[in-house]
N, C-alpha and C positions, 0 to 999 in steps of 0.2 A: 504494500500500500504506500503511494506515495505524497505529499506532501499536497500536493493539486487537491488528490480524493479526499486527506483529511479537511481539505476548506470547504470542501461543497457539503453545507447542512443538508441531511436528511431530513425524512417529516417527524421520525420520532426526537430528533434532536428538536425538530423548530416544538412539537406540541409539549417537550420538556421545556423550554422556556418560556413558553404558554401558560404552562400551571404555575409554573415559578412565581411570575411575572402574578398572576392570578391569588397565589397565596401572601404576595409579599403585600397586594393595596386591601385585601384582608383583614391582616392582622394589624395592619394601621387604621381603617376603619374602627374595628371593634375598639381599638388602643382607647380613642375616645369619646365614648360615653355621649359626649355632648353632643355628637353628632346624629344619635339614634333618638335622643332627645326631640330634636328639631325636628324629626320626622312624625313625631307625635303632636308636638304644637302647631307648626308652619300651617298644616293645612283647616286648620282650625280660622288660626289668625287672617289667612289673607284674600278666603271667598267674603271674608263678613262686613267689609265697607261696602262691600256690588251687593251682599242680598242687605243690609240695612238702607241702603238707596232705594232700590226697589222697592221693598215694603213702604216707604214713606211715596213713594211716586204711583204707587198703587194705590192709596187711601188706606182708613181705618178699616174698612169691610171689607176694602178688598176688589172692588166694583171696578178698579182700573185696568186689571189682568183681563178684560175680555178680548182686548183686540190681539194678545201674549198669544192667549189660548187659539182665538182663530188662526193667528198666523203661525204659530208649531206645532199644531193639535197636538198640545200637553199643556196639563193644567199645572204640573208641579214647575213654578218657577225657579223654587230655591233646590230641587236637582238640578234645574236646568243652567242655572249660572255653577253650582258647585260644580258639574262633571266639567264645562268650561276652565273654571280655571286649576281644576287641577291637570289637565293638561297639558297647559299651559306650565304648572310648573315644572312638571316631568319634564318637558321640554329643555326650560330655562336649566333645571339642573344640570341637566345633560351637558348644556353647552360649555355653563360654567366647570362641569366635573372631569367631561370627558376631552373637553377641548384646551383644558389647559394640564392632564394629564401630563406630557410630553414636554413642557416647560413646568411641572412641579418635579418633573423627576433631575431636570437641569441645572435647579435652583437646590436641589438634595447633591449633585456631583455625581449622578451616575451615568447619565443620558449619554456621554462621551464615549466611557469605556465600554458600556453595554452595547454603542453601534459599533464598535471595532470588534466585536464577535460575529463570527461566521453562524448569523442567525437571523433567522425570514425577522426584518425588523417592523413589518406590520403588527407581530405577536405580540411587541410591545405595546399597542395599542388595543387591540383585539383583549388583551389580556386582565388589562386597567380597565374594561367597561365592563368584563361579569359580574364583579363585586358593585358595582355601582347599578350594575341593572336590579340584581337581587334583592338591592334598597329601594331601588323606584319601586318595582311590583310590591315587596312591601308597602311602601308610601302608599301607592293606589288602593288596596288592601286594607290598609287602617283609615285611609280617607274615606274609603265608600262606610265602615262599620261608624266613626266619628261624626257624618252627615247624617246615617240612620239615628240614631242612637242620641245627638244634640240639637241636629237640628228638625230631627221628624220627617226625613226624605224618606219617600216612599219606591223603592226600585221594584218596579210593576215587571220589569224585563226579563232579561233569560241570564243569568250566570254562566251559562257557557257560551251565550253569543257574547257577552261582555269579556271572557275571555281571551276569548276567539279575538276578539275586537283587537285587543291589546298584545296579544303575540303578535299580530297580522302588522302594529305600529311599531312594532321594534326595528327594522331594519329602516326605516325612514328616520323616524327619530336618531336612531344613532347614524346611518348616516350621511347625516348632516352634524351631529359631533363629530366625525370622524374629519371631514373636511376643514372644520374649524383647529382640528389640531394639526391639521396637516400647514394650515395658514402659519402658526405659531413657531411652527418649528423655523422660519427665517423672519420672521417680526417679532418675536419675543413675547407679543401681547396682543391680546384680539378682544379688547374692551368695548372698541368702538363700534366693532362687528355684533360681538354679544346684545348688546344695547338697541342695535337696529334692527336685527331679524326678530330678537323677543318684542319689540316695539310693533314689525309687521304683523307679526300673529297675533296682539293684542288688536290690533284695529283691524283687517283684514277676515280675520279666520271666525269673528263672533262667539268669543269667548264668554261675552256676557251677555249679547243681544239675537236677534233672529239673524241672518244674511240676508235675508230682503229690506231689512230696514238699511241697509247700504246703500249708494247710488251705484246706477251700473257699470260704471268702469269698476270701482271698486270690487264689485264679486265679480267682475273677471280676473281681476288680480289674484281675491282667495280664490278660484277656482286652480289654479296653478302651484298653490301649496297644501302639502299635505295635512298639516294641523286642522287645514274645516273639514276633509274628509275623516280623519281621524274624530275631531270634534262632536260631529255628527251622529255618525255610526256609535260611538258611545254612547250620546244620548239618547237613538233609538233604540240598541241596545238595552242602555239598564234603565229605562224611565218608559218606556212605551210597548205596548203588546204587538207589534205587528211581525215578530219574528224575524226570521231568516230574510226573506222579502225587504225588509225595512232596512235594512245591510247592506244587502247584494251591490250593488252599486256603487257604494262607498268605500266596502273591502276591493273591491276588485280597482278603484283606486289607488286605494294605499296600498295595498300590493305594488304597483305600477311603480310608484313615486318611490315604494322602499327600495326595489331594483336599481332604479334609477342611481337614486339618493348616494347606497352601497359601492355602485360603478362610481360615481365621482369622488365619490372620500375616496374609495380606494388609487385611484388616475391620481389626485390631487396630490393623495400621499407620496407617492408614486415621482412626480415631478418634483414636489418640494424636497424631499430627500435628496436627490440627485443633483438638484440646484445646490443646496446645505452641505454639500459635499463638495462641489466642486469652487465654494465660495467660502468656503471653511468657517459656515455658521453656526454648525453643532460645537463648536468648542468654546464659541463667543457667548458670554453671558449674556 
């Protein structure tokens, strides 16, 4: 065996650096505490200024929610704004978690040495989103039990199409962190990026309102990001009875957009590495 064969990583070498990679943002998660914390208050704290707005812009009875109702045919407002913006913040974590991944491990001193191994270096990113996925589907998880349970949301829908919904959002969601960490790796910082796309999916995607109450340019804009199909399909999902039907459309979107999403983080990655390599940014703080 010669010196050539021992550089080219195999796949059990690359998916050994995979788990590595996988047990190491683990055990700093669990380290602490406060972090698992946040996941129990955040989604408490941050639907409750959009449904105490509502409530007051609906009257005391309530008599203002008719034209809600016509136009989502659903009567539950305060699921309706909660599965909103907790997608939204799955989202935003994402970006902020996954896409600065690759510069928290640069500012730690490892990102150097670890791309001078002969090892698929996508892994390192691949690796650093299980542990932070396993925290979002918790989050959504203890969000849907914390809106039952506090706020009196009623989830009329199907548990496995709500599911269903949210595997089907993974590959979209992330990505599109994936691309953002692929930015970072030769700018150092992607603040200003974080800021604008959570900004488009707040206005765009109807996080808190119907998409018809949009003007028409604007929902053709959200028509072209994943978050209102994702949004959507949630909401039909776990707040409405009309089943699989009520979905179809929407999954077979975010389907589309997760494909999509995954080929450009990965391309992105792909180029900015090879840029950062030949402009010797991996080594520059």
């Amino acid at each position: 065996m010669n010196a050539t064969s021992l550089a080219i990583p195999s796949f059990t070498s690359d998916l050994r650096a995979f788990w590595a990679v996988v047990r190491r943002e683990w055990v700093i998660f669990v380290r602490y505490p406060s972090w698992i914390i946040s996941l129990l208050i955040w989604p408490i704290l941050f639907p409750m200024g959009y449904l105490l707005t509502a409530r007051a812009l609906s009257g005391v009875d309530g008599s203002g929610l008719t034209n809600f109702q016509n136009t989502t045919g659903l009567t539950e407002y305060v699921g309706y704004i909660a599965v909103g913006t907790m997608i939204w913040m799955w989202q935003n974590i994402v970006l902020w978690s996954v896409g600065y991944s690759l510069r928290n491990e640069q500012m730690r001193g490892t990102l150097e040495s670890n791309w001078l191994s002969p090892t698929w270096r996508f892994s390192y990113l691949l690796g650093s989103s299980v542990p932070q996925m396993v925290s979002m589907i918790t989050l959504l998880i203890v969000s849907g039990l914390e809106y039952a349970l506090l706020f009196g949301v009623k989830f009329n829908g199907s548990l496995l199409l709500t599911m269903l919904v949210i595997l089907a959002s993974i590959p979209a969601v992330y990505g599109l962190g994936f691309a953002f960490a692929s930015v970072v790796i030769t700018m150092k910082e992607a603040n200003a990026f974080v800021f604008l796309v959570r900004g488009i999916v707040m206005v765009f995607c109807g996080i808190t309102y119907p998409m018809a109450m949009l003007p028409g340019w604007m929902q053709s804009v959200g028509e072209w990001l994943p978050q209102t199909y994702i949004i959507h399909a949630m909401r039909s999902a776990a707040l409405s009875t009309d089943g699989f039907a009520g979905i179809s459309h929407d999954l077979a979107m975010i389907l589309i957009h997760g494909a999509a999403w995954l080929l450009i983080g990965y391309v992105m990655f792909v180029f900015m590495e090879r840029r950062a390599r030949q402009t010797g940014a991996i080594g520059q703080y």
